[in-house]
N, C-alpha and C positions, 0 to 999 in steps of 0.2 A: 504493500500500500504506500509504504514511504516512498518507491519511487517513482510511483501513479503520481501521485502528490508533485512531487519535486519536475513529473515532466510536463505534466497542467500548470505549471507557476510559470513556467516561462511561457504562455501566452499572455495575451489578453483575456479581456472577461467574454468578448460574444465569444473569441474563436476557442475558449471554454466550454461557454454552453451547445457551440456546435458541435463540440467533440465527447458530450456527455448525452447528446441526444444521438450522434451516430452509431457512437460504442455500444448504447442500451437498445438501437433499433436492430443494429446485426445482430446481436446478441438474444434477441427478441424474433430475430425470424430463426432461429436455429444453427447459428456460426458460435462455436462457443470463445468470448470474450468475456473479459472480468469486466461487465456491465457494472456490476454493482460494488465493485473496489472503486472505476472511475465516478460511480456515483456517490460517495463518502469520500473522497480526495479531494474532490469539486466543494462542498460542502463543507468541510475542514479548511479549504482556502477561501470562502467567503466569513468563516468566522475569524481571520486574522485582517480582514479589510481587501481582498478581493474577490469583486463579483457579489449579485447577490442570491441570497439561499432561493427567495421564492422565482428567479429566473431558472437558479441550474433544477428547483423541482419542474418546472415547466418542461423544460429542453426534456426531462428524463421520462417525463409522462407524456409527451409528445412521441418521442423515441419509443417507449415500448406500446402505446399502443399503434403508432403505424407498424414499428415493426411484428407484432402480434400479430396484423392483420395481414401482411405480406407474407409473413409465416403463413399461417391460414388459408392464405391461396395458392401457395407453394404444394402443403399437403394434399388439401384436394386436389391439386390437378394432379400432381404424382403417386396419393394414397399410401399404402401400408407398404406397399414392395421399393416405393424411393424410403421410407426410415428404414429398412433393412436394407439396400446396398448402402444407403449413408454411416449404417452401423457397422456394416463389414470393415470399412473403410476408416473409421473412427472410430473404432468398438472402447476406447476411454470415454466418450462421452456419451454416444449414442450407440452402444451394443444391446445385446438383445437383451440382457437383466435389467439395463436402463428404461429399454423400451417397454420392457414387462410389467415392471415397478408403476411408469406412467399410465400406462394400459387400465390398468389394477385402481390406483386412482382417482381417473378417471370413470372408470365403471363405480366406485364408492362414493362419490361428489357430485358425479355428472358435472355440468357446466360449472360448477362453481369450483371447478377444480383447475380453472385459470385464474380465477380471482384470487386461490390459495398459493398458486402457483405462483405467482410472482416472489411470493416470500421464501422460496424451496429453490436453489437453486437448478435440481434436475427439471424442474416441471419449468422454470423460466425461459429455459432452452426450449424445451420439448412442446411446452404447451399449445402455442399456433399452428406449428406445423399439424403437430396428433390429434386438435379438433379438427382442424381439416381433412385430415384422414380419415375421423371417423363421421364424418358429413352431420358435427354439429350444425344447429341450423345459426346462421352468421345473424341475427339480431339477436340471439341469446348469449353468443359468443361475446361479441360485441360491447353489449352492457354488461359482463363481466369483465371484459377485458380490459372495457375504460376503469371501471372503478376500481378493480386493483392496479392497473398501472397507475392511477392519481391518488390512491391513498397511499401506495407503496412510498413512489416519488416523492409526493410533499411531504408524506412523514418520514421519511429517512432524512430527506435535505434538512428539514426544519427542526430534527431534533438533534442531527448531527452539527448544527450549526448554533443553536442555544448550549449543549455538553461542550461546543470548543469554545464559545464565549466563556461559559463560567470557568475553564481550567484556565483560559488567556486570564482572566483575573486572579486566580488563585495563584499563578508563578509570577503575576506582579507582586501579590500580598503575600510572595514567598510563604502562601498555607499548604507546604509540601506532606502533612500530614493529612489533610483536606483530597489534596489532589489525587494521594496513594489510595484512602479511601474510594476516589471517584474510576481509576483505574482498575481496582479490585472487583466495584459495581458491575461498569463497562464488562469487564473480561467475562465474570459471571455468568452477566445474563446474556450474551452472546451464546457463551457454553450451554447454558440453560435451552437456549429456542434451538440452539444447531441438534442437543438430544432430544426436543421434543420431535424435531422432525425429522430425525431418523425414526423415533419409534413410529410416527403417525405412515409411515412408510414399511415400516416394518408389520406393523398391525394390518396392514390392507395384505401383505403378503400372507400372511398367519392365516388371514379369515377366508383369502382366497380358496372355494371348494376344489376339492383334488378332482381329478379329471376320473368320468370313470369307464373302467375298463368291462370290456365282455367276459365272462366266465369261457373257459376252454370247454 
């Protein structure tokens, strides 16, 4: 992240939020990009005095939903058989346990398994392309896609950018006892949401019915 950070600081602020709406729209039709490291490095550099938070949330909800949606017509037009050569081909991001997992998900959430998706990074990837594959219908897709991409965006940007303000104050007020608390927070509940969603991905696999077989 610190070097997402450090290579965002030497632009400017639009050619900032261009590059935090393009990173999250590939990233969002199915190119795997750390979307969401350049969107917390953008947001970290608006809390020291460049750029502002509610522009790079913008650029990044702009960004995943067009690209959610070019995702989306990617998958329909190529369906189940393009994410499997795409996973032969990339079986780290997009192999068939990936695509299984989503699959599975998917079947457990229905539609609103893009709007979760945004917060999961496998389904971030996956999610446009794999409702288009499975010919969700695009006005349901749609208003899930927006509102997780806009709550996603503004609330990462905007509370990534109030936790850097308050730490830019506390290493003025030298409150390093303050601040270690506030990293402790941070680290935590990161920790905290990255295991709840493994399990909530784990649990879809669990309840997944086994497949059954003919008797000989």
């Amino acid at each position: 992240m610190e070097h997402a950070q450090e290579w965002l600081s030497a632009f400017p602020p639009l050619v900032i939020y261009l590059l935090v709406g393009l990173v999250i729209g590939a990233e969002s039709m199915g190119i795997p990009l750390p979307g969401e490291i350049t969107l917390i490095s953008a947001a970290l550099l608006t809390a020291s005095g460049t750029g502002d938070p509610w522009l790079v949330g913008l650029a990044a909800a702009v960004g995943a939903i067009v690209g959610d949606s070019l995702g989306y017509a990617i998958g329909r037009r190529g369906g189940r058989p393009l994410l499997e050569r795409v996973g032969r081909r990339f079986p780290k991001h997009f192999g068939p346990a990936h695509l299984a997992k989503a699959e599975q998900m998917f079947g457990r959430w229905g539609v609103w398994a893009v709007f979760f998706g945004r917060f999961i990074a496998l389904l971030r990837i996956l999610a446009g392309p794999l409702a288009g594959a499975l010919r969700v219908p695009y006005g349901r897709f749609l208003v899930a896609n927006a509102s997780g991409g806009i709550v996603w965006a503004f609330g990462t940007a905007l509370l990534v950018y109030h936790l850097g303000a308050v730490v830019e104050r506390w290493m003025k007020g030298l409150s390093w006892v303050g601040l270690a608390v506030a990293v402790l927070i941070g680290v935590g509940t990161t920790l905290w949401l990255k295991r709840r969603a493994r399990k909530a991905m784990a649990d879809v696999v669990e309840t997944e019915p086994e497949p059954q077989t003919a008797d000989a």
